[in-house]
C-alpha positions in Angstrom: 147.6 146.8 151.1 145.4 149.9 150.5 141.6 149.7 150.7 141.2 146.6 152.2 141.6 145.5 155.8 144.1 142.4 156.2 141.8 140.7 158.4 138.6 140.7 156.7 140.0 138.9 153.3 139.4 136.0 154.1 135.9 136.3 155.6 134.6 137.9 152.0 136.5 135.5 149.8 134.5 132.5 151.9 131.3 134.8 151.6 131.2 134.8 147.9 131.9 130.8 147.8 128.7 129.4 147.1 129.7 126.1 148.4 126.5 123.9 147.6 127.7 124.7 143.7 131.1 124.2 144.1 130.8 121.1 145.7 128.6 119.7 142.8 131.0 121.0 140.4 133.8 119.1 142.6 131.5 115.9 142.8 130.9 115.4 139.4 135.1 115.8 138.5 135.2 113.1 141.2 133.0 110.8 139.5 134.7 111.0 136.2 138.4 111.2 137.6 137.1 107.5 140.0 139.8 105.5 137.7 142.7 107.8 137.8 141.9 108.5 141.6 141.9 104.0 142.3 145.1 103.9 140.5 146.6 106.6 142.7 148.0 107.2 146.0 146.6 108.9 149.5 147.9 111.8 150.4 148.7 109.8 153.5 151.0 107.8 151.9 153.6 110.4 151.7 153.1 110.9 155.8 157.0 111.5 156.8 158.4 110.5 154.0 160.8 113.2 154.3 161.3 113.9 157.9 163.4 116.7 159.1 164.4 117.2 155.6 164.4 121.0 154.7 161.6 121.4 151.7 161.3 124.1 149.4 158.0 125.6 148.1 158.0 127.0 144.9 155.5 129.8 143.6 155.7 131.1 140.1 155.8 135.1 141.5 157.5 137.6 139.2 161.1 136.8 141.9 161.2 133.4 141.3 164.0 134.6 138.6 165.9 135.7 141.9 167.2 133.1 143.2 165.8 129.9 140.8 168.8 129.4 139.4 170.3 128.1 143.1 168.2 125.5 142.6 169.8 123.8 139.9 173.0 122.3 141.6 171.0 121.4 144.9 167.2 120.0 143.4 168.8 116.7 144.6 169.5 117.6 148.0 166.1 119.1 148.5 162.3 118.2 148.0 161.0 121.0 145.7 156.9 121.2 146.1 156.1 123.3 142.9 153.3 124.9 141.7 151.4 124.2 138.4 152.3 127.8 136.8 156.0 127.8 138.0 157.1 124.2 136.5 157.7 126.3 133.0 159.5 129.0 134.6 162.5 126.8 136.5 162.4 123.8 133.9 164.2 126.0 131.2 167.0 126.1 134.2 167.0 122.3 133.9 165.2 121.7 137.4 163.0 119.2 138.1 160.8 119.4 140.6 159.9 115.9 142.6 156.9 116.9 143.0 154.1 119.2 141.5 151.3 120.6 142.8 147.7 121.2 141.6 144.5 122.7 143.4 142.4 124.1 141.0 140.1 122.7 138.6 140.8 124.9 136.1 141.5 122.6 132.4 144.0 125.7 131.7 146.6 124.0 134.4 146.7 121.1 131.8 148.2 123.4 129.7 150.6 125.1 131.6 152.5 121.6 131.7 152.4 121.0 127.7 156.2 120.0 126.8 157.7 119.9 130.4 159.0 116.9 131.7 156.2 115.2 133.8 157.5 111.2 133.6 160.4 112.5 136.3 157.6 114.1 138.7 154.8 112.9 141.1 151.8 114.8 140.6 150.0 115.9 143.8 146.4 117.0 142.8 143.1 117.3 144.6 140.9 114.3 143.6 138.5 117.2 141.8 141.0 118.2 139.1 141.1 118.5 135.5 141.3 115.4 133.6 143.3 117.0 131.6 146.1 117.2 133.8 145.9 113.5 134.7 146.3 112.5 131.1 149.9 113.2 131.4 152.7 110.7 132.2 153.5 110.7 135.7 155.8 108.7 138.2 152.9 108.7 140.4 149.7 110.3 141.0 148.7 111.4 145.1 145.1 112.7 145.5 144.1 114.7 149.0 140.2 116.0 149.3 139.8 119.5 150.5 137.7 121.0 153.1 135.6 124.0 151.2 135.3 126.1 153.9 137.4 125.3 157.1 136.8 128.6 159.6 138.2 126.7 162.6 141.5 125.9 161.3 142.5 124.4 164.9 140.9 121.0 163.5 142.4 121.1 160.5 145.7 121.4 162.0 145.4 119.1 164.5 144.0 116.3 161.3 147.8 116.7 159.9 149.5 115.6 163.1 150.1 111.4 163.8 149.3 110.8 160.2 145.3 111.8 161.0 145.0 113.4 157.6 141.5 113.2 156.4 141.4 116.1 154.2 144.1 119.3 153.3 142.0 122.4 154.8 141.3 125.0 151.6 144.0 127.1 151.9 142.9 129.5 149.1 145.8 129.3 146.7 148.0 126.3 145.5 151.3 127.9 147.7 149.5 126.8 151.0 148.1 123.6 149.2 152.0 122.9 149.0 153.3 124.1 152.0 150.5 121.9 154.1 151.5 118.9 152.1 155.3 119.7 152.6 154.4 119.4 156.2 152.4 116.1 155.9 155.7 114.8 154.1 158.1 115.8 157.2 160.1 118.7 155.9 161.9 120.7 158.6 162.5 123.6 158.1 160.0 124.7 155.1 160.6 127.9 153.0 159.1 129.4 150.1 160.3 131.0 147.3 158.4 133.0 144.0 155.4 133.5 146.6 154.9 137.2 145.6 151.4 137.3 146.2 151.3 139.8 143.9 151.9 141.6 140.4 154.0 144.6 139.7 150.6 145.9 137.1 147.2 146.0 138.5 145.2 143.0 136.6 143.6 143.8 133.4 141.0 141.8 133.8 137.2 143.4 133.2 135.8 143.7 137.0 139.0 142.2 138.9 139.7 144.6 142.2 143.5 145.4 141.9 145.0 146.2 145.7 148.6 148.4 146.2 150.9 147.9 148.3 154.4 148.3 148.6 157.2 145.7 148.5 159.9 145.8 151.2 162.0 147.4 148.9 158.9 149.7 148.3 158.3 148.9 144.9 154.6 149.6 144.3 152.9 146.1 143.9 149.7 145.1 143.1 147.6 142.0 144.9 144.5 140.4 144.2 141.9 139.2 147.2 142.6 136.0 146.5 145.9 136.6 147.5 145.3 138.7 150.2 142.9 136.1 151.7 145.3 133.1 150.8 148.2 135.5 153.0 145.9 135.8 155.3 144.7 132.1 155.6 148.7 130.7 156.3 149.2 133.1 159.0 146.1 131.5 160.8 147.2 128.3 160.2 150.6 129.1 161.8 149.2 130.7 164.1 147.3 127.5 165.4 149.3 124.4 164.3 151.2 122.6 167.1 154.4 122.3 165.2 154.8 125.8 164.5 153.4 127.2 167.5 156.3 125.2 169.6 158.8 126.4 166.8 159.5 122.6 165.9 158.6 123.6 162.7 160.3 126.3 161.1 158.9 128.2 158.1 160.9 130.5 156.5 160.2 133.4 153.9 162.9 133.0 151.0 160.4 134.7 148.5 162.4 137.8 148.4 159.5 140.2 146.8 155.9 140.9 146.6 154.0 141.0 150.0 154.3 137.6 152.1 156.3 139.2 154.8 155.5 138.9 158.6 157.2 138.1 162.4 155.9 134.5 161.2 157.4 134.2 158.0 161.0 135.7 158.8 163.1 136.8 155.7 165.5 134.3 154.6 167.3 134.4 151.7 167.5 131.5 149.3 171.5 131.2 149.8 171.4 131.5 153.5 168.7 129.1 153.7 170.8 126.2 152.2 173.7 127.5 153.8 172.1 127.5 157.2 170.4 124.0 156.4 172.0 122.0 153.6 169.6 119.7 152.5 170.8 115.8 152.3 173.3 113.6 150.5 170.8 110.6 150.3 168.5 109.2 147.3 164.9 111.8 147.7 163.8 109.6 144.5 164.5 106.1 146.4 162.6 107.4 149.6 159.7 108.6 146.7 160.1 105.0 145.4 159.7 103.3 148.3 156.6 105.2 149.5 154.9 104.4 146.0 155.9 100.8 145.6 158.7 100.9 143.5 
């Protein structure tokens, strides 16, 4: 992307955190969220729940139209990990994602789930979020905690391995929140699709820095630092997490637009990816019901 160095990102978006106040802000969600969080699950619970079953990440990036409506015939034969703003965008499709992901505090992702079906889905949701979003009916609620600032990233990769998972390293944006807890479930391989990373009109936001690029169709598209830094933070981690580093884990790029492309991520389309690996003919809710007492 123009005017900004693809290695640096990530070093100013953790420069402008001023942790001390975000982690008050965080602790006093925790306080008030302490019922909701008892009732729930760990993170850990879902620790290989869905081994060597392919997984699909799904952003809510201006391709998702590409290739969501594959997912319709199949969403039973695949765990779908979706984010907060994409639920709206496949559920007129009739998909229903098993599970949904959250990892903001923002009370506007309470709203981006107002008249979706949420009784079907286990919410996945940092213990910090919105009470808002927990007022929903759920088939189960999984809470992880979050490391603010993780710089080392070998340590948190190495917490995900053996079921040592003591806290989901802040990946930046909700995509990697999903992929990491993909991983924790199992999934092999893991792809992503609707993870544009960025817009096709610079923001219109007062005092928001708007970044162009081009897409690999070269398409002029227009990123954010957050999503430069977020880009930036998944390479890292792939670049020091035991699985992927021995290619037992294979991630995949199925996005099909935007900017997430590199020798890490190959390009796979959507199709070819089920093609290639074709998901599984057994019950994903009965393992989901087992896992949360059911």
């Amino acid at each position: 992307m123009e005017g900004q160095r693809p290695d640096d990102a990530l070093a100013k978006t953790y420069a402008a955190q001023d942790s001390r106040g975000q982690r008050a802000a965080w602790l006093g969600r925790i306080r008030r969220n302490l019922p909701e969080i008892e009732k729930g699950l760990d993170i850990r619970a879902l620790h290989d729940a869905f081994w060597d079953v392919p997984g699909i990440v799904i952003g809510a990036g201006p391709s998702l139209e590409k290739n969501a409506h594959l997912l319709t015939d199949v969403q039973k034969k695949y765990p779908l990990f979706c984010c907060d703003r994409a639920y709206a965008k496949i559920a007129g499709l009739g998909v229903v994602p098993q599970f949904l992901m959250v990892a903001d505090m923002s009370d506007d992702v309470g709203a981006f789930l107002e008249g979706l079906e949420t009784r079907r889905v286990v919410l996945v949701a940092p213990t910090y979020v919105s009470p808002r979003v927990l007022e929903y009916q759920w088939k189960a609620k999984f809470f992880y905690n979050v490391s603010d600032v993780d710089k080392g990233y070998t340590s948190a990769a190495v917490n995900l391995t053996g079921g040592r998972i003591t806290s989901i390293p802040g990946g930046v944006i909700v995509g990697n929140m999903a992929f990491v807890v993909a991983k924790i479930a199992g999934c092999n391989p893991i792809t992503f699709i609707g993870s544009d990373l960025s817009m096709p009109e610079p923001s219109s936001r007062p005092g928001e820095i708007s970044y162009e690029g081009k897409d690999p169709d070269g398409k002029t598209v227009y990123s954010l630092p957050g999503f430069l830094s977020g880009f930036e933070w998944l390479l890292k981690f792939l670049e020091v997490d035991i699985d992927t580093k021995s290619n037992i884990l294979k991630v995949f790029n199925s996005t099909e637009g935007g900017i997430m492309y590199s020798e890490r991520l190959p390009a796979l389309s959507l199709k070819d990816f089920m093609q290639r690996y074709p998901g599984v003919e057994k019950s994903l809710n009965t393992i989901i019901d087992r896992k949360i007492g059911r």
